[in-house]
C-alpha positions, 0 to 999 in steps of 0.5 A: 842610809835613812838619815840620806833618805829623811833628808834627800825626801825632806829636800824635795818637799822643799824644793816642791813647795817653794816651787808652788809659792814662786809660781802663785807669786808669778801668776798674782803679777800677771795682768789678766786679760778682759774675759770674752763674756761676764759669766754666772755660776750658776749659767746653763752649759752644755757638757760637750755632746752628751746633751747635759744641761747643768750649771756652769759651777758643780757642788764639789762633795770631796775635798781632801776625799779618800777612804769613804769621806772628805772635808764635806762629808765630815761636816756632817749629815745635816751640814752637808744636805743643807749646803746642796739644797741652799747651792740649788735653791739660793745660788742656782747650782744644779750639778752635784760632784760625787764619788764613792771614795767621798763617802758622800752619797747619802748627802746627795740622796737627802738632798735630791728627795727635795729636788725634783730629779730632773732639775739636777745633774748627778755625777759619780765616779768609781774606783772599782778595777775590774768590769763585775765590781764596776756592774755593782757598783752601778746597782749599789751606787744608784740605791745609795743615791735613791735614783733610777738613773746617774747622770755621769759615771766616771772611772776614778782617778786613772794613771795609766797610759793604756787604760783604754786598752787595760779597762776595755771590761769596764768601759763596755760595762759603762757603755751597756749602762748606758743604753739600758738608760741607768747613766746618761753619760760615761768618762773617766777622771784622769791623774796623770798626762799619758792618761789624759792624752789617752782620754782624748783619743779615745771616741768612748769618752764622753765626759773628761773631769781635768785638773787644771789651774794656773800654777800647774798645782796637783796636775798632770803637766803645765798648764799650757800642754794640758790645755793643748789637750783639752782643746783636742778634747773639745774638738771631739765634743767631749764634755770638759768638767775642770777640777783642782781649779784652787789647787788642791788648796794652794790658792784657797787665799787667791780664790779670784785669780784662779776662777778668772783663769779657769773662766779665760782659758775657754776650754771648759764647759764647767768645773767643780769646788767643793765648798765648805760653808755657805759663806765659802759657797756664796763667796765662789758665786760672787768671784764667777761673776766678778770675773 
């Protein structure tokens, strides 16, 4: 039974992987059409109707992020810091994308002590369940951060179809945030397709952090229905920040392809990479405007 199991899991992995390489190979054969504008990461967007004026490319600070750290975090106290304030002041990045399961909100904080706040969009994301834990976590996260107020509070990673139902004690706890002044703007971060369509019927999300690329990669269904999605999304004046835009890693070597895609769907106001290195982060810059 073990050995059929070994192999039926094994079997899948495989299928799954050949699956993701046939379709990088298919969408590097797609022509791509000329985009409508040339466009700059660090360009001024509007996230939907909240009024949030940011960069049109966020700092990612939580690639591989689970547990408390992330590729970036693991770079290191100074590394990191140093990445954000050289994406502020050489590349024209004020959009910092953070989480408490990244571990990385004390970079964040050493870099703002060196920004003037208002100049920076703060995004954070929490994976607290129940409404008391979420109340904390704003008060911890905002010490941590060393701020008065965050810009965007997300509930992490949801699942689940009925979330708006089943977190409606977190979702008054954001919203009463929200008017005291303490966050500007709430949303959640949506893994999987029922949690998504929810998200875009829900009139209480204000900011929607999406996965999407073109290979379909660690999303929540193809990318045309998940942009059929986003457009209704859009339609409601939702902000739309775009994650998992090089899939998780699947098309880190075909870094050009990806941003054209996500700058040609048209459907988001921004969207997030973490890079690793300045020269990873320089790389990104020059890709958005070769687009």
């Amino acid at each position: 039974m073990l050995r059929r199991d070994f192999l039926r899991r094994t079997t899948r992995t495989l299928a799954a992987t050949l699956l993701t390489r046939s379709a990088i190979a298919r969408a590097a054969l797609v022509e791509p059409d000329p985009l409508p504008q040339k466009f700059h990461a660090q360009d001024e967007v509007i996230l939907g109707n909240t009024g949030i004026r940011t960069s049109r490319l966020a700092m990612g600070t939580g690639t591989i992020g689970y547990g408390g750290s992330s590729n970036q975090t693991r770079l290191g106290d100074s590394p990191l810091t140093k990445l954000l304030l050289d994406g502020y002041h050489d590349n024209g990045l004020r959009f910092f994308d953070s989480a408490d399961s990244y571990g990385s909100h004390p970079y964040v904080a050493e870099a703002l002590k060196h920004i003037p706040r208002d100049k920076v969009t703060v995004l954070t994301k929490t994976d607290t369940r129940n409404a008391a834990g979420v109340r904390a976590d704003l008060d911890r996260f905002r010490k941590e951060l060393g701020v008065d107020y965050i810009d965007i509070v997300l509930i992490h990673c949801v699942t689940e179809g009925d979330w708006t139902t089943r977190y409606r004690g977190i979702m008054d706890v954001l919203s009463e945030a929200k008017q005291k002044g303490t966050i500007r703007a709430h949303g959640v971060s949506c893994h999987s397709l029922p949690a998504l369509k929810a998200a875009a019927a829900s009139p209480w999300v204000e900011v929607d952090l999406v996965r999407l690329n073109p290979i379909g990669s660690h999303m929540d269904a193809d990318p045309a229905t998940v942009i059929s999605v986003i457009k209704q999304m859009r339609a409601q004046g939702k902000g739309i920040v775009g994650m998992k835009i090089l899939g998780q890693g699947d098309l880190r070597d075909k870094p050009a392809e990806a941003i054209r895609y996500a700058l040609g769907t048209g459907v988001l106001d921004a969207f997030t990479i973490g890079a690793e290195s300045q020269r990873e982060q320089n790389n990104l810059i020059q890709r958005v405007a070769a687009a």
